[in-house]
C-alpha positions in Angstrom: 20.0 10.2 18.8 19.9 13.2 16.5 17.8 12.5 13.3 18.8 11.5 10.0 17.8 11.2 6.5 20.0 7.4 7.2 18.5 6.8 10.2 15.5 7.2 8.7 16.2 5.0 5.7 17.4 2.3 8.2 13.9 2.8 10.2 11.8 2.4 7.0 13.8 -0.1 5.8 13.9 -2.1 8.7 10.2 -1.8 9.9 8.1 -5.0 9.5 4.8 -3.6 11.9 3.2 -1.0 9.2 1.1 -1.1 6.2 2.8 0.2 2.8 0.2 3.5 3.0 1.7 4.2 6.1 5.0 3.5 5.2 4.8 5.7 2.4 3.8 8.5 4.0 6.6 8.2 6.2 9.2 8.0 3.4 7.5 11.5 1.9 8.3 13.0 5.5 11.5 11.5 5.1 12.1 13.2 1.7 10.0 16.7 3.1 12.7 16.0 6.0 15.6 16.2 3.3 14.0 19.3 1.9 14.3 21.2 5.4 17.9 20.1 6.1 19.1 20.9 2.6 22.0 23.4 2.9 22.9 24.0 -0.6 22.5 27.4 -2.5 22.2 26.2 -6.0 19.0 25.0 -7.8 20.4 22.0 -9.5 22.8 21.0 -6.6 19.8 21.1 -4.7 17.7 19.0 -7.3 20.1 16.3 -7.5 20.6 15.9 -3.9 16.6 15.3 -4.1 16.6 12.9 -6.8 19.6 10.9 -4.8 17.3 10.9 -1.5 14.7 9.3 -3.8 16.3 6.9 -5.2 17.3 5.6 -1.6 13.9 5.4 -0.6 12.7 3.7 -3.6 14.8 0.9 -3.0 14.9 0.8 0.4 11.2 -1.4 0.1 11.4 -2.1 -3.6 9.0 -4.6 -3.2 6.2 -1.1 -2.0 5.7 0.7 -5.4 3.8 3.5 -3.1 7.0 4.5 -1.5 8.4 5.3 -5.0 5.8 6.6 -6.4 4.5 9.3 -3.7 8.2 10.9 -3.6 8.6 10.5 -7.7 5.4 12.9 -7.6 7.7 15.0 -5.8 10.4 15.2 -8.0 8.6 15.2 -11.4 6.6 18.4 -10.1 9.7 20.2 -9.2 11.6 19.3 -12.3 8.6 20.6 -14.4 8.8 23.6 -12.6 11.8 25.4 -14.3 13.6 25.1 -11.6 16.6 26.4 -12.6 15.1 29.7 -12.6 14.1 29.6 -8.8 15.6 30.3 -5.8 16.8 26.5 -3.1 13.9 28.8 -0.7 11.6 29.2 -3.7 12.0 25.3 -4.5 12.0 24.1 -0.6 8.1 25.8 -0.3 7.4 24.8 -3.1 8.0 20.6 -2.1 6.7 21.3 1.4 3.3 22.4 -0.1 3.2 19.7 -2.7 4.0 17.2 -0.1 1.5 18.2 2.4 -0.9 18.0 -0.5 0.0 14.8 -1.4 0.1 13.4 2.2 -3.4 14.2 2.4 -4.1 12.7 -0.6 -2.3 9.7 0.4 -4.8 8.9 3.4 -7.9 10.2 1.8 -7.3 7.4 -1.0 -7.0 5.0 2.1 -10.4 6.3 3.2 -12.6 6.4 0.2 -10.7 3.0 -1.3 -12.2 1.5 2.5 -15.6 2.9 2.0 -15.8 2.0 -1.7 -14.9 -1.9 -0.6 -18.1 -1.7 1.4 -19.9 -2.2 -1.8 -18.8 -5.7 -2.1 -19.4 -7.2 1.9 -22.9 -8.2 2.6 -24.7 -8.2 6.1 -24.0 -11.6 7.4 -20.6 -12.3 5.8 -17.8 -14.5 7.2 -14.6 -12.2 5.4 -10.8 -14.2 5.4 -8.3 -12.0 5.4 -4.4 -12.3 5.0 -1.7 -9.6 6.5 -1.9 -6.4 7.4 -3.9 -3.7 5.7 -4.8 -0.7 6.9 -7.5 -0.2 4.4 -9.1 -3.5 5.2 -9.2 -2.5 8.6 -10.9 0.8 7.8 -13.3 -1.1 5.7 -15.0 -3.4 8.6 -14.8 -0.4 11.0 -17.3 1.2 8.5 -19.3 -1.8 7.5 -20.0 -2.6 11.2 -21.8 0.8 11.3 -24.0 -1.0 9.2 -24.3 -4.3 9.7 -23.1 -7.8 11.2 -20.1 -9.4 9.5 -17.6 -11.9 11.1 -13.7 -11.6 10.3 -11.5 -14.7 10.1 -7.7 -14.0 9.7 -4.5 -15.7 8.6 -1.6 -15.6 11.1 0.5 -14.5 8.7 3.5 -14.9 10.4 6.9 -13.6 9.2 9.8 -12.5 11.2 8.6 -13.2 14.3 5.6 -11.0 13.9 2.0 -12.2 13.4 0.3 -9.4 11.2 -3.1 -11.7 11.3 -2.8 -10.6 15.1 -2.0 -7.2 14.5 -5.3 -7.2 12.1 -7.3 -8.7 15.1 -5.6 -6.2 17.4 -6.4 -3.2 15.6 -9.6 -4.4 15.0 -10.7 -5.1 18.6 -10.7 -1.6 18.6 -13.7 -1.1 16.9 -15.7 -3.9 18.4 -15.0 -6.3 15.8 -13.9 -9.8 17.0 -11.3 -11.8 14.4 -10.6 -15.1 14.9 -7.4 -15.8 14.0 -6.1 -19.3 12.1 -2.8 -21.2 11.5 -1.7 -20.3 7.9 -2.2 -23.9 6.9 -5.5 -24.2 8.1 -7.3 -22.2 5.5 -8.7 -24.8 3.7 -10.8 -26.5 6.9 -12.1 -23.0 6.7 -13.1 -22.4 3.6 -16.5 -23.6 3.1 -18.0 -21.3 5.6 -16.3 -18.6 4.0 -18.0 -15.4 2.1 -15.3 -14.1 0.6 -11.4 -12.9 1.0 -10.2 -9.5 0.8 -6.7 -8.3 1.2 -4.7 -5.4 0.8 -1.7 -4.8 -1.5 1.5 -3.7 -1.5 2.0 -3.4 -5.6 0.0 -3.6 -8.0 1.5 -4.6 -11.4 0.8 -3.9 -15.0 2.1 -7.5 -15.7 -0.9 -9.2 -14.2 0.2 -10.0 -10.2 -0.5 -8.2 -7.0 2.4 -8.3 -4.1 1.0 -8.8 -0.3 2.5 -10.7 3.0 2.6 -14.4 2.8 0.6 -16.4 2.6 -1.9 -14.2 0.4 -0.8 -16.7 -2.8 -2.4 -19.5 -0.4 -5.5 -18.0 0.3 -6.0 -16.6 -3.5 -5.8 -20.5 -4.6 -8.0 -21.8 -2.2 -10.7 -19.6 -2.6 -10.3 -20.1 -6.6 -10.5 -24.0 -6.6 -13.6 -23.4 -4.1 -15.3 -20.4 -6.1 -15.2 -17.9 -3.8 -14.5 -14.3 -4.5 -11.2 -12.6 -3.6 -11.4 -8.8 -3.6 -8.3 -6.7 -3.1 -8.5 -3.0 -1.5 -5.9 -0.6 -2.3 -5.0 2.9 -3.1 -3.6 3.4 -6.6 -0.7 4.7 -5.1 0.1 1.3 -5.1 -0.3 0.9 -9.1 3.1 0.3 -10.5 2.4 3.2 -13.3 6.2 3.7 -13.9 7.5 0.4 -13.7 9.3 1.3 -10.3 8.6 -2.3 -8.9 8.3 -4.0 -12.3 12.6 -4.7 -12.7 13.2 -6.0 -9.2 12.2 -9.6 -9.8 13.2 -11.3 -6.3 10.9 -10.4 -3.6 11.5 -9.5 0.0 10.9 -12.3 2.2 7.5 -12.9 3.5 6.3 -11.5 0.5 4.1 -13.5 -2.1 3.1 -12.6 -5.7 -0.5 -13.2 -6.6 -1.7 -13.5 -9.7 -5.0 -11.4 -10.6 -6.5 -14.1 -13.0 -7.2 -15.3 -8.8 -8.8 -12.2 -8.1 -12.5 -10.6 -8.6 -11.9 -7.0 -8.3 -9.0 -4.2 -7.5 -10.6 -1.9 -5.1 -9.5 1.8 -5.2 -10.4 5.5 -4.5 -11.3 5.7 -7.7 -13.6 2.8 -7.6 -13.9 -1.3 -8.3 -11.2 -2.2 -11.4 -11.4 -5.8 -13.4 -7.8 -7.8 -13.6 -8.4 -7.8 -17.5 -8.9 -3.6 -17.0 -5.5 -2.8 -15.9 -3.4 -2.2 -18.4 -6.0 1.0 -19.9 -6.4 1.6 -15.8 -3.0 2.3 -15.3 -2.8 4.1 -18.8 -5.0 6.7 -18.0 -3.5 7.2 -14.2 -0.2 8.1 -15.9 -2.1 10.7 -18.4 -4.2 12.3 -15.5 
């Protein structure tokens, strides 16, 4: 089947077995992949066939403010750019550059957010964990470099898939064991537990994080037992521009958490308080 900026949209849409980081990136390829394919001759044709390829992706997975944010930086550099005074082949190397940047931005955030989570896990600790994320899974990888830990994870089951197993999958890999528990089970768990970290999908200036069922479940029970809950996430996943913000229903499978349950955001940048957020997300919009 020849490729497609649609069939891609239907792929992103559509996939349920990635992270949003990854995810992300791919809908940047898919927007890089518009860039290439672009036949038009005239600067502001050419812009606003851009802007219309964003806006698909950003709501194909409203509920993954990276998705929109990683192509917005797209757009908003090229519309700073004046444009209007460039050539379609001045503005195409211009995106693919930016883009490639940015891509590699995108997965050194993963990185350094994983590394800088390390500073909250403890030789020894028994870590729950809920979904799918790849920085979590980079996080224990590095840790166990270090020292012991055990890993206990959710199900999670949605769809038909169990992203608890794909955790326990992909961390098999690197010589970590995971047991892996009925969602409704957590709280026979819970008093051996160290802490709970999880990873994000959006982070919002409103005061709630979105991540795969049942996240919400875990948060509460590690609140009513005193435990700490840390999430790990890039800022990419910062709702900055109020992408996420409007779409109140959420796709299913997908919780909303609030952060009065959680300890600490965890980023590249470093370890951000609940009640820090708004200035946090004040200065990433300045930067």
């Amino acid at each position: 089947m020849k490729e497609t900026i649609e069939n891609r949209l239907g792929e992103l849409k559509n996939d349920r077995e990635h992270g949003a980081g990854w995810l992300s990136r791919y809908a940047l390829n898919t927007l890089l992949f518009a860039v290439e394919h672009s036949s038009l001759t005239n600067s502001t044709d050419f812009m606003n066939e851009l802007r219309g390829v964003f806006f698909k992706l950003a709501e194909s997975r409203p509920g993954m403010v990276s998705i929109a944010n990683i192509n917005f930086n797209i757009i908003d550099y090229l519309s700073k750019s004046s444009y209007k005074d460039k050539t379609v082949k001045e503005l195409k190397s211009m995106a693919k550059a930016h883009g490639n940047e940015l891509l590699k931005q995108s997965e050194n955030a993963t990185e350094k957010a994983a590394q800088n989570i390390i500073a909250e896990i403890n030789s020894g600790d028994v870590i729950i964990t809920s979904s799918y994320s790849s920085s979590f899974c980079k996080s224990i990888k590095l840790f166990k470099e270090r020292g012991a830990l055990s890993v206990i994870a959710l199900k999670s089951v949605n769809g038909g898939i169990s992203y608890g197993e794909l955790t326990a999958e992909e961390l098999k890999k690197y010589g970590v064991y995971t047991e892996l528990i009925d969602d409704d089970d957590v709280s026979d768990k819970i008093s051996g537990i160290s802490k709970a970290i999880t990873g994000a999908d959006t982070v919002s200036p409103d005061g709630h994080f979105v991540n795969g069922t049942p996240t919400l479940k875990l948060a509460e029970a590690m609140a009513e037992n005193n435990k700490p809950f840390f999430v790990v996430c890039e800022t990419f996943k910062f709702d900055t521009y109020g992408f996420a913000t409007k779409n109140v229903e959420l796709e299913p499978g997908f919780d909303r958490i609030p952060l009065k349950l959680v300890n600490g955001i965890v980023t590249e940048l470093g370890l951000v308080k609940p009640d820090q957020l708004p200035i946090y997300m004040e200065l990433l919009k300045s930067a």
